[in-house]
C-alpha positions as CSV (number, residue, x, y, z in Angstrom):
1,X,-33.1,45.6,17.6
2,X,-34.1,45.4,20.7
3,X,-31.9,45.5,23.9
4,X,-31.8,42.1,25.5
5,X,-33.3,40.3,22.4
6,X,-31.5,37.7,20.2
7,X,-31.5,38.1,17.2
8,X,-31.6,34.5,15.6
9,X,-30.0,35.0,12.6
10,X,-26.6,36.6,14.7
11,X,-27.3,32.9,16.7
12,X,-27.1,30.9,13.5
13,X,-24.0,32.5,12.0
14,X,-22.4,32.0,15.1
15,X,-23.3,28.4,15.1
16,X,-21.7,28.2,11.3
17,X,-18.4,30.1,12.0
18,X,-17.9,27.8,15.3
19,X,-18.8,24.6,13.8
20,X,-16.1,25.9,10.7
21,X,-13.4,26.1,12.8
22,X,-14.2,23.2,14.9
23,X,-14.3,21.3,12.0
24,X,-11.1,23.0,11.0
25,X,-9.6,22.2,13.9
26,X,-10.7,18.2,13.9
27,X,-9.0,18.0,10.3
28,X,-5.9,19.5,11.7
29,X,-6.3,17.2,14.9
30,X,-6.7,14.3,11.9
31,X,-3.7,15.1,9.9
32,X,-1.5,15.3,12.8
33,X,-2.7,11.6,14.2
34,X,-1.7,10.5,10.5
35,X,1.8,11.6,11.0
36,X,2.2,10.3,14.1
37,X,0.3,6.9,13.1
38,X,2.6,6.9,9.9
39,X,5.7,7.5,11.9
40,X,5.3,5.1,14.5
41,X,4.5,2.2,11.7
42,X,8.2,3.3,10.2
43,X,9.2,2.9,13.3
44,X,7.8,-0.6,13.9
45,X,9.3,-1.1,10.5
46,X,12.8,-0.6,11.6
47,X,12.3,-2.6,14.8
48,X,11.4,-5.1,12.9
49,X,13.8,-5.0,10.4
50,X,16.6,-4.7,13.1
51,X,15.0,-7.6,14.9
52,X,15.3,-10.0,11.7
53,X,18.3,-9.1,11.0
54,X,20.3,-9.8,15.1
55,X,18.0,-12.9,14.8
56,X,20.0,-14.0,11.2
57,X,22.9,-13.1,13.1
58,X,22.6,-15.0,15.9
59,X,21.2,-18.0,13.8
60,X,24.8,-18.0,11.8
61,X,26.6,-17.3,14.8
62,X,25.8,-20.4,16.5
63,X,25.8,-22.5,13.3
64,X,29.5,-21.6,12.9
65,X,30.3,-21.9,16.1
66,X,28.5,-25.6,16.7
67,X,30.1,-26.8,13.4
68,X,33.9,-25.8,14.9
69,X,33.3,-27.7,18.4
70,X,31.7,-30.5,16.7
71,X,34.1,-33.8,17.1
72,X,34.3,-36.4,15.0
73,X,34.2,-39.9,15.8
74,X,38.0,-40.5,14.9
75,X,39.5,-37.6,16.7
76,X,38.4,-39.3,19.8
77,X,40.7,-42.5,19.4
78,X,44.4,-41.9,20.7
79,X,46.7,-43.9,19.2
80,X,49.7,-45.5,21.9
């Protein structure tokens, strides 16, 4: 070959290998945005989960605790 001359089939091999491990590397890039996106949904899962279950809570705390200061009508009458 000449010096200083490209040799355009060097140029096109180039271009494959790059665009392989680009390529190679967006996949990787890819699968590692799926764990993270599945993680973060588990995570939302939990929260979510967690939230139902304070808000169940809460929901029977203050049932009970309305249904023990609730008075009757009678009580209210004292008797001389």
């Amino acid at each position: 070959m000449l010096q200083g001359v490209i040799d355009s089939r060097e140029v096109r091999a180039h271009r494959s290998s790059s665009s392989s491990r680009s390529s190679g590397v967006s996949s990787l890039r890819r699968s590692e945005q799926d764990l993270e996106v599945a993680r973060l949904r588990e995570e939302l899962r939990q929260r979510d989960e967690y939230a139902k279950a304070q808000q169940e809570y809460y929901a029977s705390y203050n049932a009970q605790r309305d249904a023990a200061i609730q008075v009757s009508p009678s009580s209210l009458y004292i008797a001389f």
